[in-house]
C-alpha positions as CSV (number, residue, x, y, z in Angstrom):
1,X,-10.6,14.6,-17.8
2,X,-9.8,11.5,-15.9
3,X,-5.7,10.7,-16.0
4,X,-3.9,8.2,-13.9
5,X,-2.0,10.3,-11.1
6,X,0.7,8.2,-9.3
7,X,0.4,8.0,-5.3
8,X,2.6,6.3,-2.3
9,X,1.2,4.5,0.3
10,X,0.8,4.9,3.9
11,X,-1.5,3.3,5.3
12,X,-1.2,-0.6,3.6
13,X,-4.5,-3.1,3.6
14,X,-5.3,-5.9,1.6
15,X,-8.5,-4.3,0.2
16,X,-7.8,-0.7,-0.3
17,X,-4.6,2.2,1.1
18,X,-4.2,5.0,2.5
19,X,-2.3,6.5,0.0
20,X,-0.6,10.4,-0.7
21,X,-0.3,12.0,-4.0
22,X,-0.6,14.7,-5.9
23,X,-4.4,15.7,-5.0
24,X,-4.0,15.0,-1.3
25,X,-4.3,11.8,0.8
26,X,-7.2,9.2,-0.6
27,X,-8.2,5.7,-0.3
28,X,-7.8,3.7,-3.1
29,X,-8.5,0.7,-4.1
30,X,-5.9,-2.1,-4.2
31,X,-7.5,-5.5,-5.4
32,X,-6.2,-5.3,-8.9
33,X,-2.5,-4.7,-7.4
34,X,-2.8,-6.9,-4.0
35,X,-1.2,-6.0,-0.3
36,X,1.9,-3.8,-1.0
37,X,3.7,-2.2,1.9
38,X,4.2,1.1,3.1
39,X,5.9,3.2,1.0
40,X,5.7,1.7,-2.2
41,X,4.4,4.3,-5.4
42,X,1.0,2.7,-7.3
43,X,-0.4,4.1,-10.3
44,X,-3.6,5.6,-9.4
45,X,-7.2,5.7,-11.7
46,X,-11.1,6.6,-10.3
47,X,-9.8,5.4,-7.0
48,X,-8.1,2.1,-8.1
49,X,-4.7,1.3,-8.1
50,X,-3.7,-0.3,-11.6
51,X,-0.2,-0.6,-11.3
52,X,2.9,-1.3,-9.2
53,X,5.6,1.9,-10.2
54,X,8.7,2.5,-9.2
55,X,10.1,5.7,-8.0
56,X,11.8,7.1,-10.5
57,X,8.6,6.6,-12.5
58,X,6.0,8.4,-10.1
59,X,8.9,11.6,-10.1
60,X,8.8,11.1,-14.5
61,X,5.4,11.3,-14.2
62,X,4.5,14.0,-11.5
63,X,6.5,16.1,-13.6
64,X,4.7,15.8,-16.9
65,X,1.3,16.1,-15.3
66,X,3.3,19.4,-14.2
67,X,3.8,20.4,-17.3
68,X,0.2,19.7,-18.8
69,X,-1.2,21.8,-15.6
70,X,0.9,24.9,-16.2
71,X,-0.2,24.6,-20.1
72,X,-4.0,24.3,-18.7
73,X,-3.3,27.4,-16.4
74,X,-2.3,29.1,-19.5
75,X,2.0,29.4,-19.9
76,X,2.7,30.4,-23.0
77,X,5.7,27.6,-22.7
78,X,6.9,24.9,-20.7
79,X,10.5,23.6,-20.4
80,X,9.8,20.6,-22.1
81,X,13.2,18.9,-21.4
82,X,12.5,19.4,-17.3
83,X,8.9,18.0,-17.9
84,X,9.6,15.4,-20.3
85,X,13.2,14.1,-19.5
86,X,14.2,12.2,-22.6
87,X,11.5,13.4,-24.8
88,X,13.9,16.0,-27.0
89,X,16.4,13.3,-27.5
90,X,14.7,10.9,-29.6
91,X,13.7,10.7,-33.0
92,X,10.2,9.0,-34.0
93,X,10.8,5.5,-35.6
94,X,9.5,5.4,-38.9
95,X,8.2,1.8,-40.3
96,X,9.7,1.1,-43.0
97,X,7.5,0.0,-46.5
């Protein structure tokens, strides 16, 4: 399965990153997001950075891939409200006819 895994950067160049995540250190990619300095959290896909993230979001995501890994290693449940922050509290929005 291929899923975008956010990363930071560390090494900063205007064609690809030295970048740390999840999976290790890796070069990726950064002509679809440009120069971005050290530090700074990109969305990563197939070695490509897609996206600028913040923070915050990188963290919100990191923990739901955490989530979907402990389901894949076979937990019988998950704390969905630690890997999902947010997710319990809504209610789907129905269209209405």
């Amino acid at each position: 399965m291929c899923i975008a895994t956010p990363v930071q950067i560390v090494r900063p160049g205007p064609v690809s990153a030295l970048c740390r995540g999840r999976n290790g250190d890796e070069e990726i990619n950064m002509l679809l997001v440009g120069d971005q300095s050290v530090g700074t959290w990109v969305l990563s896909f197939l070695g490509w950075a897609r996206e600028v993230i913040s923070a915050e979001q990188a963290r919100e995501i990191d923990l739901a891939l955490d989530g979907l890994q402990a389901i894949m290693d076979g937990a019988d449940a998950i704390d969905v409200d630690h890997h999902f922050p947010g997710l319990g509290n809504t209610a789907p929005a129905l269209e209405s006819a």
